[in-house]
Structures are given as structure tokens and as C-alpha cells.
mmCIF file of the N, C-alpha and C atoms, coordinates in Angstrom:
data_MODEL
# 
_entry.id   MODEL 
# 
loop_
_atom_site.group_PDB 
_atom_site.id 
_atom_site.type_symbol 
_atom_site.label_atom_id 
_atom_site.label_alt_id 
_atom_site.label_comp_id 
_atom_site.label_asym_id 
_atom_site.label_entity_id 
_atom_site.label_seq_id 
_atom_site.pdbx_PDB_ins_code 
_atom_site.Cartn_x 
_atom_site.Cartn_y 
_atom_site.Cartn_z 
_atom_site.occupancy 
_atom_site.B_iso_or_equiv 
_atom_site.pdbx_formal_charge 
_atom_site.auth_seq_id 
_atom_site.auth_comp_id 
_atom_site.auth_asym_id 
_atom_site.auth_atom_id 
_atom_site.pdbx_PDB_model_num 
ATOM 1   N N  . UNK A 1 1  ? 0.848   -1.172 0.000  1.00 0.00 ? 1  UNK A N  1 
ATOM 2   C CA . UNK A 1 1  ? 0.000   0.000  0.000  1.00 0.00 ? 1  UNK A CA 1 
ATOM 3   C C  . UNK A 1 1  ? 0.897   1.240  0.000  1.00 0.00 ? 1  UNK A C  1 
ATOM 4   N N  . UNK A 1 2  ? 0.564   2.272  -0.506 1.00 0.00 ? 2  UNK A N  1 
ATOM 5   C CA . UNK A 1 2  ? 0.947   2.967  -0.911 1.00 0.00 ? 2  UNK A CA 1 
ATOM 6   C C  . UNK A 1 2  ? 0.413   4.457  0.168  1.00 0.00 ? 2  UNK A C  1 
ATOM 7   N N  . UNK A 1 3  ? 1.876   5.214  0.463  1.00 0.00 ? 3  UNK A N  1 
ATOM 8   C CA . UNK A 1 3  ? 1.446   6.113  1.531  1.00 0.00 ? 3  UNK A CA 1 
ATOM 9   C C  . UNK A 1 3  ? 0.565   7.434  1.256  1.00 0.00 ? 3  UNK A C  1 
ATOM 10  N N  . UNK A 1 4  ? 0.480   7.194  -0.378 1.00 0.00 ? 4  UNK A N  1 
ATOM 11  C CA . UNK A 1 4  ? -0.775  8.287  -0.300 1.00 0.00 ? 4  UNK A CA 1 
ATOM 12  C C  . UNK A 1 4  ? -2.335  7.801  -0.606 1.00 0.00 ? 4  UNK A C  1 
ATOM 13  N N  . UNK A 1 5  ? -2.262  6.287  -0.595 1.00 0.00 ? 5  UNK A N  1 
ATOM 14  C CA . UNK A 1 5  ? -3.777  5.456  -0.394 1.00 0.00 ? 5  UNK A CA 1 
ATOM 15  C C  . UNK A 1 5  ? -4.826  5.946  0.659  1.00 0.00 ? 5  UNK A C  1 
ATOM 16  N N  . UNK A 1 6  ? -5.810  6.227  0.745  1.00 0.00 ? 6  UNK A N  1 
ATOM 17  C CA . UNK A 1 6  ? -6.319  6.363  1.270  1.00 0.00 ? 6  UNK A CA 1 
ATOM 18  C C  . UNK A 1 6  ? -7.237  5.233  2.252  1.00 0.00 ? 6  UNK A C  1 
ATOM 19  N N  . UNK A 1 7  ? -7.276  5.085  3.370  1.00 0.00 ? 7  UNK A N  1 
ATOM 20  C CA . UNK A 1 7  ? -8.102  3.720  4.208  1.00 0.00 ? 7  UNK A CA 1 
ATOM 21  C C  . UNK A 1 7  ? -9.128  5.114  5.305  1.00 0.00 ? 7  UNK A C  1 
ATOM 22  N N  . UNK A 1 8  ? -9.918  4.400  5.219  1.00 0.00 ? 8  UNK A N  1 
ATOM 23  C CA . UNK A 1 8  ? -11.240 4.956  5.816  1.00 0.00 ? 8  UNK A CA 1 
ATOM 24  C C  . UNK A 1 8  ? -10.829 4.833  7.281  1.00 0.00 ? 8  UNK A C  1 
ATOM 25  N N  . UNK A 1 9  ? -11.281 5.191  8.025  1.00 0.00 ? 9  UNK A N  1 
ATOM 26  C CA . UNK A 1 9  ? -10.839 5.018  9.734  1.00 0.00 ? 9  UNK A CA 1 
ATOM 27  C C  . UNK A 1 9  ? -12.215 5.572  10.769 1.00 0.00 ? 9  UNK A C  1 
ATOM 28  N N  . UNK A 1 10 ? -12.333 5.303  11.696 1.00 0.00 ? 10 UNK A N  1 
ATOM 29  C CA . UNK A 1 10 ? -12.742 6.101  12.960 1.00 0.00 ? 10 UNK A CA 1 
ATOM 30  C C  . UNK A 1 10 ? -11.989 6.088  14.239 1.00 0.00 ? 10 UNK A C  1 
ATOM 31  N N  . UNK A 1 11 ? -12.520 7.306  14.318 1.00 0.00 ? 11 UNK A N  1 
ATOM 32  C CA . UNK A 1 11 ? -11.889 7.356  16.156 1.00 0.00 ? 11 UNK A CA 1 
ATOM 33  C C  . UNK A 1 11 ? -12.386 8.181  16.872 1.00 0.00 ? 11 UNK A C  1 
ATOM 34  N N  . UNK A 1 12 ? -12.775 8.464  18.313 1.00 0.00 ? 12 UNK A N  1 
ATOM 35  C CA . UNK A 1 12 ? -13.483 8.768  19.178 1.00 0.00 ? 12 UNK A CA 1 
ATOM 36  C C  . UNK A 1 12 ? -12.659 9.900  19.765 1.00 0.00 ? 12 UNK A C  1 
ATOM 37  N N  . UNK A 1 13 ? -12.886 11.281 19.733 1.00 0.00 ? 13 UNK A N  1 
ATOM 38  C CA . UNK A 1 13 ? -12.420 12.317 20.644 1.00 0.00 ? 13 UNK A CA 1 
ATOM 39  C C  . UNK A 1 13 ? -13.649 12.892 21.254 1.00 0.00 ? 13 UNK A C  1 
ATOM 40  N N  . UNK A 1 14 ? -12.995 13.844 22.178 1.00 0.00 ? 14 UNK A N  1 
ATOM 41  C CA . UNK A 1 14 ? -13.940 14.528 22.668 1.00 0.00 ? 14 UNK A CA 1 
ATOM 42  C C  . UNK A 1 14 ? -14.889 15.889 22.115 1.00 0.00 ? 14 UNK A C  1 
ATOM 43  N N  . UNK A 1 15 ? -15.950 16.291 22.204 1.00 0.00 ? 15 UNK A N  1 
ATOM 44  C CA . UNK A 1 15 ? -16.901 17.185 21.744 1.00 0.00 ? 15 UNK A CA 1 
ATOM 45  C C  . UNK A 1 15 ? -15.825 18.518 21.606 1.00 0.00 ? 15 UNK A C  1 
ATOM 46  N N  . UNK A 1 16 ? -15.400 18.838 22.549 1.00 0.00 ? 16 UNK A N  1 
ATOM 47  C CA . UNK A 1 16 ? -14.245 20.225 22.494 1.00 0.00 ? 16 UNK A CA 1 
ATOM 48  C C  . UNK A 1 16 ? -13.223 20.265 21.647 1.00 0.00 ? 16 UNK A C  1 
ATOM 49  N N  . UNK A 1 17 ? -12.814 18.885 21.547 1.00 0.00 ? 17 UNK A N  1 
ATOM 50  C CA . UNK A 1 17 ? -11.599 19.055 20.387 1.00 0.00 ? 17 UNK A CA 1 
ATOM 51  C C  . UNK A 1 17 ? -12.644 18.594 19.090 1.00 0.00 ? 17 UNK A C  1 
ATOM 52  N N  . UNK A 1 18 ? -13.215 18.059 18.756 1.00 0.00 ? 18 UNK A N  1 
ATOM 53  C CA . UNK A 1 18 ? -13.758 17.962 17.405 1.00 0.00 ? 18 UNK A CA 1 
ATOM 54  C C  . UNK A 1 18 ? -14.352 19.099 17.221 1.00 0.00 ? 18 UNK A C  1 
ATOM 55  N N  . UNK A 1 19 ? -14.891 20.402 17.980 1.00 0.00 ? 19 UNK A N  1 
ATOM 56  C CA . UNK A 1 19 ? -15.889 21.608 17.605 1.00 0.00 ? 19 UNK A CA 1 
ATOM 57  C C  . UNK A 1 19 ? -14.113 22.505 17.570 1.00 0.00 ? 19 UNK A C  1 
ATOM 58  N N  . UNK A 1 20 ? -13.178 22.503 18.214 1.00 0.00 ? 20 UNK A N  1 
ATOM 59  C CA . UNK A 1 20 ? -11.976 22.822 17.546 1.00 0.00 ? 20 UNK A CA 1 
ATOM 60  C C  . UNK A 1 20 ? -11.478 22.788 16.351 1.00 0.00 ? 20 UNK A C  1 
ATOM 61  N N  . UNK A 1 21 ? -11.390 21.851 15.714 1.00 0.00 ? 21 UNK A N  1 
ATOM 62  C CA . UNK A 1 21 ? -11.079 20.741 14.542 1.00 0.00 ? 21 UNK A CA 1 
ATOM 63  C C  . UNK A 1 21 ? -11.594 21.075 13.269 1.00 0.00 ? 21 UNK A C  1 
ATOM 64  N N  . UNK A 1 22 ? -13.415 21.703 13.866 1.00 0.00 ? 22 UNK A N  1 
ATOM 65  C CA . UNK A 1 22 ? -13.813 22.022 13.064 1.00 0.00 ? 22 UNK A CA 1 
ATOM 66  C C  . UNK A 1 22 ? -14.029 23.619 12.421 1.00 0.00 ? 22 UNK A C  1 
ATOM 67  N N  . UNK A 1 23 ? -12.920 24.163 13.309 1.00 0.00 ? 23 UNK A N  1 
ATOM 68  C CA . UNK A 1 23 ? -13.119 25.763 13.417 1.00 0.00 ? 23 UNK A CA 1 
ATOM 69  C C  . UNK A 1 23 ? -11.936 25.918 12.298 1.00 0.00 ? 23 UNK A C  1 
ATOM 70  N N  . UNK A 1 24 ? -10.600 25.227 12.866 1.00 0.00 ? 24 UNK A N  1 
ATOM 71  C CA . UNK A 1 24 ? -9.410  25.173 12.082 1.00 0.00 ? 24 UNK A CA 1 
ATOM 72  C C  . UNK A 1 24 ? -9.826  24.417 10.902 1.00 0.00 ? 24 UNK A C  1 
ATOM 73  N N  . UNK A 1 25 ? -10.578 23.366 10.232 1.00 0.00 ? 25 UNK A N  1 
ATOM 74  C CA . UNK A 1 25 ? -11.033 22.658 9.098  1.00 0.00 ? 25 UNK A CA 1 
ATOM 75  C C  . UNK A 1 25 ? -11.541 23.642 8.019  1.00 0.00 ? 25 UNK A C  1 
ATOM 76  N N  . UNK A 1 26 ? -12.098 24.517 8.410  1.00 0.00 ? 26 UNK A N  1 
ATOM 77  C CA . UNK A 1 26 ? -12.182 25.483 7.432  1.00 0.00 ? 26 UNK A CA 1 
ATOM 78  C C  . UNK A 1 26 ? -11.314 25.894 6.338  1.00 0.00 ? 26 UNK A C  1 
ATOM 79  N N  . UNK A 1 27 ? -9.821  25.965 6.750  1.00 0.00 ? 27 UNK A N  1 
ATOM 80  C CA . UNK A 1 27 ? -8.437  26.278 5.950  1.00 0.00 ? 27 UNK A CA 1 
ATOM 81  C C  . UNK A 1 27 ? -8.216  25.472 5.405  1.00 0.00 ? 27 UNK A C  1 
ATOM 82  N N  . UNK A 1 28 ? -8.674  24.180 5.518  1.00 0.00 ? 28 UNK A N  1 
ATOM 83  C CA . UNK A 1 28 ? -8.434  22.764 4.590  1.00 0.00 ? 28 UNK A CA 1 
ATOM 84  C C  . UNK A 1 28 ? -9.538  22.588 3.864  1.00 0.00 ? 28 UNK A C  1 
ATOM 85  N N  . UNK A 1 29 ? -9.642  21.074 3.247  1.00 0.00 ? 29 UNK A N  1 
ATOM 86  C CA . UNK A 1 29 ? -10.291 20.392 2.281  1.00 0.00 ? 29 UNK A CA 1 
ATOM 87  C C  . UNK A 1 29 ? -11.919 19.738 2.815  1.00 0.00 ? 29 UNK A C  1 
ATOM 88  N N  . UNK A 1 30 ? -11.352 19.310 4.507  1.00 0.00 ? 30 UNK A N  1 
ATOM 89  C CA . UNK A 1 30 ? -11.627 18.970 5.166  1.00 0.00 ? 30 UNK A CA 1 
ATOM 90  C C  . UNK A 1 30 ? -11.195 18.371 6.819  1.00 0.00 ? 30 UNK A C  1 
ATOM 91  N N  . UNK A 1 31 ? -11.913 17.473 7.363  1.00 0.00 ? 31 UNK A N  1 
ATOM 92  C CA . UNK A 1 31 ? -11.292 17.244 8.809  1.00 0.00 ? 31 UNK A CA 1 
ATOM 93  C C  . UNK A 1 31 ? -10.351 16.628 8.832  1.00 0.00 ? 31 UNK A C  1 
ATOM 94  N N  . UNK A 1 32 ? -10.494 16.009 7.500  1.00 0.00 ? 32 UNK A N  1 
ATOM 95  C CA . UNK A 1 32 ? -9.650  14.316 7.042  1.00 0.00 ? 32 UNK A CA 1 
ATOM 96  C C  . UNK A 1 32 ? -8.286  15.219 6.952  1.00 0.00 ? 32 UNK A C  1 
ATOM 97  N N  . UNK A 1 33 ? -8.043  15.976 5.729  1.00 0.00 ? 33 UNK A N  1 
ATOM 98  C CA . UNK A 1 33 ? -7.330  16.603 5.437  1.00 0.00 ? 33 UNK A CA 1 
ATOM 99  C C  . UNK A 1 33 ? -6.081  17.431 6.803  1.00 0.00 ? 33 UNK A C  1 
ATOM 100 N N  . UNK A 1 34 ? -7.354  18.207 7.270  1.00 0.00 ? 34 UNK A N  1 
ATOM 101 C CA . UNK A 1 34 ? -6.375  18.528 8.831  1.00 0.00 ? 34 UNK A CA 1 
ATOM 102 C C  . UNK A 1 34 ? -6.111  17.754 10.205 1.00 0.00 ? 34 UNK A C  1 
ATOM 103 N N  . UNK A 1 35 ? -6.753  16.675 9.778  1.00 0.00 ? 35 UNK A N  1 
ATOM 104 C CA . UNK A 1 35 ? -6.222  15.830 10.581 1.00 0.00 ? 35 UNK A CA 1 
ATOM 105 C C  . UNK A 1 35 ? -4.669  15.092 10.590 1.00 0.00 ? 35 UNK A C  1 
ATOM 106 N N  . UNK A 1 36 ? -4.685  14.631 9.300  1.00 0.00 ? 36 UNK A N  1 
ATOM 107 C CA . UNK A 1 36 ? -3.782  14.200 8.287  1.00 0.00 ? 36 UNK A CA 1 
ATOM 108 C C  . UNK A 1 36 ? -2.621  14.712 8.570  1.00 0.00 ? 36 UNK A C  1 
ATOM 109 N N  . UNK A 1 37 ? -2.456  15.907 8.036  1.00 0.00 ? 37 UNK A N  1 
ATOM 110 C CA . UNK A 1 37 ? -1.650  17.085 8.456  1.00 0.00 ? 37 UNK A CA 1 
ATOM 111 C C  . UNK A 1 37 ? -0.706  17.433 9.636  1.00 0.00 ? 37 UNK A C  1 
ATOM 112 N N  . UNK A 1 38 ? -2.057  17.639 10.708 1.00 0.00 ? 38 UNK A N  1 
ATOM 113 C CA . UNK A 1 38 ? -1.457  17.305 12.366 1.00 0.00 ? 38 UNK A CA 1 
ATOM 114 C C  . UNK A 1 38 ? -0.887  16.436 12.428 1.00 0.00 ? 38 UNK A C  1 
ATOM 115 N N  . UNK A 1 39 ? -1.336  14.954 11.889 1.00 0.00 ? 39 UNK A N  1 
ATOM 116 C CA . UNK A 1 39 ? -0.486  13.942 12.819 1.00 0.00 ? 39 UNK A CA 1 
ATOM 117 C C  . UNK A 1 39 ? 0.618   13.599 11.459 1.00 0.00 ? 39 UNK A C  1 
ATOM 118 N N  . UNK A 1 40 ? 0.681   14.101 10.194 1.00 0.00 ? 40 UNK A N  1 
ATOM 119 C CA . UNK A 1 40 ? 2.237   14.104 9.928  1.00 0.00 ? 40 UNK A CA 1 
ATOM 120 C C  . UNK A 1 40 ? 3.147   15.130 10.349 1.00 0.00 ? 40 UNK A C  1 
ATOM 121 N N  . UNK A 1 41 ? 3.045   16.143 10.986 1.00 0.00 ? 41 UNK A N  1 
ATOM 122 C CA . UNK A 1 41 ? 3.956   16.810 11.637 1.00 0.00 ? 41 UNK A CA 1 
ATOM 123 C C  . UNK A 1 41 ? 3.975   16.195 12.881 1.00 0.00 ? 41 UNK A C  1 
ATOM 124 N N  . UNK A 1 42 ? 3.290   15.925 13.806 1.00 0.00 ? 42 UNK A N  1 
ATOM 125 C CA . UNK A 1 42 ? 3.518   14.700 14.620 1.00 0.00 ? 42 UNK A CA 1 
ATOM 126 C C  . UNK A 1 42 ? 4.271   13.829 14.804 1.00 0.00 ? 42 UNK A C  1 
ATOM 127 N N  . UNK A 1 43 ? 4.566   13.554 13.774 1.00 0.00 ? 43 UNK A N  1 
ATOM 128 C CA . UNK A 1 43 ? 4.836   12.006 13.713 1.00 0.00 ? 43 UNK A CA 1 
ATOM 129 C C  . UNK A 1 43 ? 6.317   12.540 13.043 1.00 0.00 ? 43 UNK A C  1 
ATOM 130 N N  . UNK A 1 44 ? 6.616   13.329 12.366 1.00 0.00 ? 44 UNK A N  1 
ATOM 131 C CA . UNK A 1 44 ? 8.013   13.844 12.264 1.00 0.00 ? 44 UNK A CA 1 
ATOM 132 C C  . UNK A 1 44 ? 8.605   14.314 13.543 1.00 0.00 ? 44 UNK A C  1 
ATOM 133 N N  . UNK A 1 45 ? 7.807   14.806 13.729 1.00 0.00 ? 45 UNK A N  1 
ATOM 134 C CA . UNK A 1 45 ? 8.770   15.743 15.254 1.00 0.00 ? 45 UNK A CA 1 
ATOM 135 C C  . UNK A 1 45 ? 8.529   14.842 16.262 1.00 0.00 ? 45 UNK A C  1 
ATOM 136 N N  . UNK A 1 46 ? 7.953   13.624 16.366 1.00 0.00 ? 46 UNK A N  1 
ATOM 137 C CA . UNK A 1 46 ? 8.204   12.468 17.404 1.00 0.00 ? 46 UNK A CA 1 
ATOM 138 C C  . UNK A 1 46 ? 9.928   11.733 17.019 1.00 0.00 ? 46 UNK A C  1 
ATOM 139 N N  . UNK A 1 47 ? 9.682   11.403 15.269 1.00 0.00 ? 47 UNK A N  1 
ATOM 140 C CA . UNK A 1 47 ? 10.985  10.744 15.163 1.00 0.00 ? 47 UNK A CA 1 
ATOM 141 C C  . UNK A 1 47 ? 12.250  11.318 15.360 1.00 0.00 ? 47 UNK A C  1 
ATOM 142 N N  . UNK A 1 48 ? 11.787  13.185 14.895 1.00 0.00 ? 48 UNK A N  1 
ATOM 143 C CA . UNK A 1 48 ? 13.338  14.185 15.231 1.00 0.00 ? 48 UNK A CA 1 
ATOM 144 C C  . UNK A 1 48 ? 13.490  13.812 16.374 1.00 0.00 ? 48 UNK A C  1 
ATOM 145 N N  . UNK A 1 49 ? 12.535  14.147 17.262 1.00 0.00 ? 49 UNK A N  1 
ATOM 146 C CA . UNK A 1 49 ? 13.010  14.133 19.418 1.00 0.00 ? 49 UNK A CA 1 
ATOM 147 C C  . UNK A 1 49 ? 13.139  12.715 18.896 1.00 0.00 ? 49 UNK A C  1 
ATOM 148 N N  . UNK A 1 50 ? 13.253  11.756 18.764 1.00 0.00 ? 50 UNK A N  1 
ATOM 149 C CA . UNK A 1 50 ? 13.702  10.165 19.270 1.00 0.00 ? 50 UNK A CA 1 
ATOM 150 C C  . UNK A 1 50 ? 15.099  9.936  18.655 1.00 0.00 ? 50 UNK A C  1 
ATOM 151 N N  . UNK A 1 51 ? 15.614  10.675 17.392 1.00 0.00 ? 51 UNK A N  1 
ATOM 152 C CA . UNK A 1 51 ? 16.860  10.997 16.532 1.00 0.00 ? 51 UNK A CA 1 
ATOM 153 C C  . UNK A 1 51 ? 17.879  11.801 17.749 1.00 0.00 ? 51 UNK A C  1 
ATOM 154 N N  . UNK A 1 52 ? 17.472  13.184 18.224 1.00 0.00 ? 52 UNK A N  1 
ATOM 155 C CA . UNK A 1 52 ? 17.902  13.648 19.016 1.00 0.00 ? 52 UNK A CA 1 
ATOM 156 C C  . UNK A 1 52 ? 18.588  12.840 20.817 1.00 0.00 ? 52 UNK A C  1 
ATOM 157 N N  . UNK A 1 53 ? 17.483  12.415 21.122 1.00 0.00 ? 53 UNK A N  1 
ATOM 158 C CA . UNK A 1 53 ? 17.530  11.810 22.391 1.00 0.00 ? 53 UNK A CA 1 
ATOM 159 C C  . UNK A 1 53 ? 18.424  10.770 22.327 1.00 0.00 ? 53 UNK A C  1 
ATOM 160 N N  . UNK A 1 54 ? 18.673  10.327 20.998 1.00 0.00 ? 54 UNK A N  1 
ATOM 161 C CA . UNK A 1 54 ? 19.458  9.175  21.063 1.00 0.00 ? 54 UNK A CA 1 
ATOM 162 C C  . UNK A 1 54 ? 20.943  9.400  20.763 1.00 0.00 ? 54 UNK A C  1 
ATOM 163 N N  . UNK A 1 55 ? 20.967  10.948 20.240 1.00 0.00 ? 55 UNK A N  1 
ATOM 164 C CA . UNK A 1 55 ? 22.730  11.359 19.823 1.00 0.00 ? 55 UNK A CA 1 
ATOM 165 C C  . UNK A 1 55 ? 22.951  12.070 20.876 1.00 0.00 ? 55 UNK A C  1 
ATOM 166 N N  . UNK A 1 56 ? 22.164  12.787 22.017 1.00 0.00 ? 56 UNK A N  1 
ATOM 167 C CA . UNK A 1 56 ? 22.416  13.001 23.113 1.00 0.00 ? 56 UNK A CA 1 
ATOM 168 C C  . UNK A 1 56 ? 22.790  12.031 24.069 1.00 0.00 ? 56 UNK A C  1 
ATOM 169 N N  . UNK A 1 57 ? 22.029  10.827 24.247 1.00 0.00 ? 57 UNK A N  1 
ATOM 170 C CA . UNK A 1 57 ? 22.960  9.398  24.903 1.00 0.00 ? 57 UNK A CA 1 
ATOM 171 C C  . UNK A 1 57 ? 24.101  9.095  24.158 1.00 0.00 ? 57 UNK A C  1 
ATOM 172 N N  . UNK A 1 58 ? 24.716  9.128  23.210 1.00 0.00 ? 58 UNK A N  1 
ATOM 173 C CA . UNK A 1 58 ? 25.570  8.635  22.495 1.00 0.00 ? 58 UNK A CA 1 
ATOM 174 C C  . UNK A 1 58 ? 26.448  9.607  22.890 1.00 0.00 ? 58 UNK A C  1 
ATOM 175 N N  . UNK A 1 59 ? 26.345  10.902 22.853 1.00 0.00 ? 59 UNK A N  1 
ATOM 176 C CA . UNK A 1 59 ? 27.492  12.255 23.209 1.00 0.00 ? 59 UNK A CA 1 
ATOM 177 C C  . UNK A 1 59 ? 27.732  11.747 25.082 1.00 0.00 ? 59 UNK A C  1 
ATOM 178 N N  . UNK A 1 60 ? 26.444  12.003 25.685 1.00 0.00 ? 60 UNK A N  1 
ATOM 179 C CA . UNK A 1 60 ? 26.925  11.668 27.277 1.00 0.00 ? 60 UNK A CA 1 
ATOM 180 C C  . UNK A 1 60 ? 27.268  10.538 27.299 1.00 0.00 ? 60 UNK A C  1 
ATOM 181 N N  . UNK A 1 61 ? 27.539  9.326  26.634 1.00 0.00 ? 61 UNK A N  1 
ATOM 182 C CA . UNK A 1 61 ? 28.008  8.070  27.072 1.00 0.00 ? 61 UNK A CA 1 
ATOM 183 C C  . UNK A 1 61 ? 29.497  8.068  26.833 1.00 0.00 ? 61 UNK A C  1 
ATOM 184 N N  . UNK A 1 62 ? 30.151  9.543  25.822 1.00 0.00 ? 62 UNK A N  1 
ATOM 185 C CA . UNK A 1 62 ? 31.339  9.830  25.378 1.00 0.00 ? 62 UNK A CA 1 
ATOM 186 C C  . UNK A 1 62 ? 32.078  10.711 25.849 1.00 0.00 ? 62 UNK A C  1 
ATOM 187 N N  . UNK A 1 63 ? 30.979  11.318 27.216 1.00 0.00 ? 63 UNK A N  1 
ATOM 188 C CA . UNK A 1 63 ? 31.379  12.750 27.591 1.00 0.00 ? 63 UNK A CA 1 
ATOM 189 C C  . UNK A 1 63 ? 32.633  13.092 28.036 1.00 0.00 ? 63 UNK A C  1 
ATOM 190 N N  . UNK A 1 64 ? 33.118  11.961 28.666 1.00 0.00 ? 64 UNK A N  1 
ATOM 191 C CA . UNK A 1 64 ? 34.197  12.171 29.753 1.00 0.00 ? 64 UNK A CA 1 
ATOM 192 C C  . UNK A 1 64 ? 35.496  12.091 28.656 1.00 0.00 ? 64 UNK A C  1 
ATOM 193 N N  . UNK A 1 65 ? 35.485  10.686 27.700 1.00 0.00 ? 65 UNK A N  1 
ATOM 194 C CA . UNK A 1 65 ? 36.723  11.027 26.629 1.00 0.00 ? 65 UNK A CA 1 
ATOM 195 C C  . UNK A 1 65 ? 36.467  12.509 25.677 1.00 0.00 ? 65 UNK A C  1 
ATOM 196 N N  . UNK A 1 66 ? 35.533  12.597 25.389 1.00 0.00 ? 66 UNK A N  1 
ATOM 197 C CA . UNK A 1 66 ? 35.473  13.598 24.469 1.00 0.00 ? 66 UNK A CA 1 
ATOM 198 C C  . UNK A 1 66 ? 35.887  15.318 25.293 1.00 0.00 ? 66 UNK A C  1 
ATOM 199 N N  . UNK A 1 67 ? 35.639  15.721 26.423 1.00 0.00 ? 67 UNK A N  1 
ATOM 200 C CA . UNK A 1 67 ? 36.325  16.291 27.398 1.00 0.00 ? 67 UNK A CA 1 
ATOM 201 C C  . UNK A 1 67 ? 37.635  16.350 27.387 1.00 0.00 ? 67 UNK A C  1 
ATOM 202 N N  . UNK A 1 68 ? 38.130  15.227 27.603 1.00 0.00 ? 68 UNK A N  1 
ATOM 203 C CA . UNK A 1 68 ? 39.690  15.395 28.266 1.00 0.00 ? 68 UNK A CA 1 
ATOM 204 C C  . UNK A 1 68 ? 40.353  15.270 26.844 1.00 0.00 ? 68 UNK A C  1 
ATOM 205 N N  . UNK A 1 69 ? 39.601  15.140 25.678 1.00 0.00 ? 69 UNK A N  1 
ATOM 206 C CA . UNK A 1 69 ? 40.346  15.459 24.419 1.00 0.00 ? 69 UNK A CA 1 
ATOM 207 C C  . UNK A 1 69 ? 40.315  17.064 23.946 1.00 0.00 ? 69 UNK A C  1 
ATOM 208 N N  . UNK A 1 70 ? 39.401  17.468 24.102 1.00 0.00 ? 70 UNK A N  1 
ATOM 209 C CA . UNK A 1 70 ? 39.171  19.058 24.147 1.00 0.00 ? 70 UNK A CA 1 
ATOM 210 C C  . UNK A 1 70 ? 40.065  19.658 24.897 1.00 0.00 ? 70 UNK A C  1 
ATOM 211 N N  . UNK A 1 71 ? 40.127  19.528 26.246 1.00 0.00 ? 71 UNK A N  1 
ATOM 212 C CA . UNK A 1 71 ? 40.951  20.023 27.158 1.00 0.00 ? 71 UNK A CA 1 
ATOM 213 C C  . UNK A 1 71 ? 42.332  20.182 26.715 1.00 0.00 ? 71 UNK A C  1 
ATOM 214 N N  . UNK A 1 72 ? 42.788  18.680 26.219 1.00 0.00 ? 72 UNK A N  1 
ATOM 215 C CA . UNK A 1 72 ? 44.109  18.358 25.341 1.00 0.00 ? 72 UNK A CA 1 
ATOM 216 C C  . UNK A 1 72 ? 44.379  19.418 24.518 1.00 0.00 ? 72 UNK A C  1 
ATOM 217 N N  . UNK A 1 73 ? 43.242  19.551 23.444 1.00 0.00 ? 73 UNK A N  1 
ATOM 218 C CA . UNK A 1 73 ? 43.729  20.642 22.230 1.00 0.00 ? 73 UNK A CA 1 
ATOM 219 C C  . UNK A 1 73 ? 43.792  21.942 22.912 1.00 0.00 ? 73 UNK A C  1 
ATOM 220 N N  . UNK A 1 74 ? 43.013  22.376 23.557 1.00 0.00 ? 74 UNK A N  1 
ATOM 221 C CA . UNK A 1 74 ? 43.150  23.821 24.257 1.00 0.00 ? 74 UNK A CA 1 
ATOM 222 C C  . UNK A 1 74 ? 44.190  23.734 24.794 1.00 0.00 ? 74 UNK A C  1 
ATOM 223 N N  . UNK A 1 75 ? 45.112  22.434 25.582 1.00 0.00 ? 75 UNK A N  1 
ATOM 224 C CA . UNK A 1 75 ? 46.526  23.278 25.665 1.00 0.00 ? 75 UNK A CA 1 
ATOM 225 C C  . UNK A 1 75 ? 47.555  23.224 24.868 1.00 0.00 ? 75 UNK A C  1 
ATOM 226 N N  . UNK A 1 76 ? 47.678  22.873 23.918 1.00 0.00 ? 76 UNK A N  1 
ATOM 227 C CA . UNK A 1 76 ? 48.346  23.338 22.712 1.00 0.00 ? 76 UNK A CA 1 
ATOM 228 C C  . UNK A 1 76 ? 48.024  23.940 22.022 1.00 0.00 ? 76 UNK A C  1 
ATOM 229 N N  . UNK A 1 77 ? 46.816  24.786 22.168 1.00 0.00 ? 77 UNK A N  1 
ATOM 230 C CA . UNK A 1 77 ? 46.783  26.343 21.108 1.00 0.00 ? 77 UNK A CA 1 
ATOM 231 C C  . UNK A 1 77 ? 48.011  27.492 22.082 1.00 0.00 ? 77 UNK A C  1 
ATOM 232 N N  . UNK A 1 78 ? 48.343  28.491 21.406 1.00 0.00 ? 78 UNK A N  1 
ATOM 233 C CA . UNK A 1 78 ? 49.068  29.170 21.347 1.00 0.00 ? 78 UNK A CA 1 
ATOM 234 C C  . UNK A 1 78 ? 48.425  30.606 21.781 1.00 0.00 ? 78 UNK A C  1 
ATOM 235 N N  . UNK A 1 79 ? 48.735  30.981 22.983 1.00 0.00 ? 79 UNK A N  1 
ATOM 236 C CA . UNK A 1 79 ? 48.209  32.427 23.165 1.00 0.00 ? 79 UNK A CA 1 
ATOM 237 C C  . UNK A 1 79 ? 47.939  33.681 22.145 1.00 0.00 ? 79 UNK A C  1 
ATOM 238 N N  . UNK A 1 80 ? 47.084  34.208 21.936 1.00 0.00 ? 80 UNK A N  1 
ATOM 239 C CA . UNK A 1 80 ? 47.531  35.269 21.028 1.00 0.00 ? 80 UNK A CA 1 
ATOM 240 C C  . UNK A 1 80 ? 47.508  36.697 21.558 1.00 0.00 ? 80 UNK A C  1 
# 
């Protein structure tokens, strides 16, 4: 299947966010449409923060060599 196929769906929110939904739906095609939308930016900026979180463990699991190598080069630069 193909990611611009379309599959029919339901799902259950609450009265406040669907009378929301439907204020912002206006700027779209439809609900489908801004729904769509929301949860592909969603769903990108879930995988960036999970991309992130994981080169941040990878940097602190390196912190202490990667430190005392820095430290290293700063004392062999040369005053100016």
C-alpha cells in the first residue's frame, strides 16, 4: 500500500476538540485533510526528538573522553 492510499478510519475524541477541529477545518479540504496534516507533523517531530535523544545518549556516554580530548587541544593552542 501505498502512503498516499487512502483507508477509511474512525476514532473517538472529545466534543471540544472535534468543535476545535472544526473551526481550524475550514483552511483545509476537510477534517480528514487537517487531521492528516497534524499527525504528519507529529509524527516527524516524534521521530526528530527520538533521533535527538538518542545522539544526546551517544554524546553523554562519550562525555568524559570527548572532554579530556578538548581540554588536550586547548593546551596546545598558542596564546595570542
Amino acid at each position: 500500500m501505498s502512503k498516499n492510499t487512502k483507508v477509511r478510519t474512525s476514532i473517538t475524541m472529545s466534543q471540544d476538540l472535534l468543535s476545535a477541529v472544526d473551526k481550524l477545518a475550514g483552511e483545509y479540504h476537510s477534517r480528514s485533510e487537517l487531521i492528516e496534516t497534524v499527525l504528519r507533523l507529529y509524527v516527524a517531530e516524534m521521530k526528530h526528538r527520538r533521533i535527538s535523544e538518542r545522539d544526546i545518549e551517544i554524546i553523554n556516554r562519550h562525555a568524559e573522553k570527548l572532554n579530556k580530548e578538548a581540554m588536550e587541544t586547548l593546551e596546545y593552542q598558542v596564546e595570542l
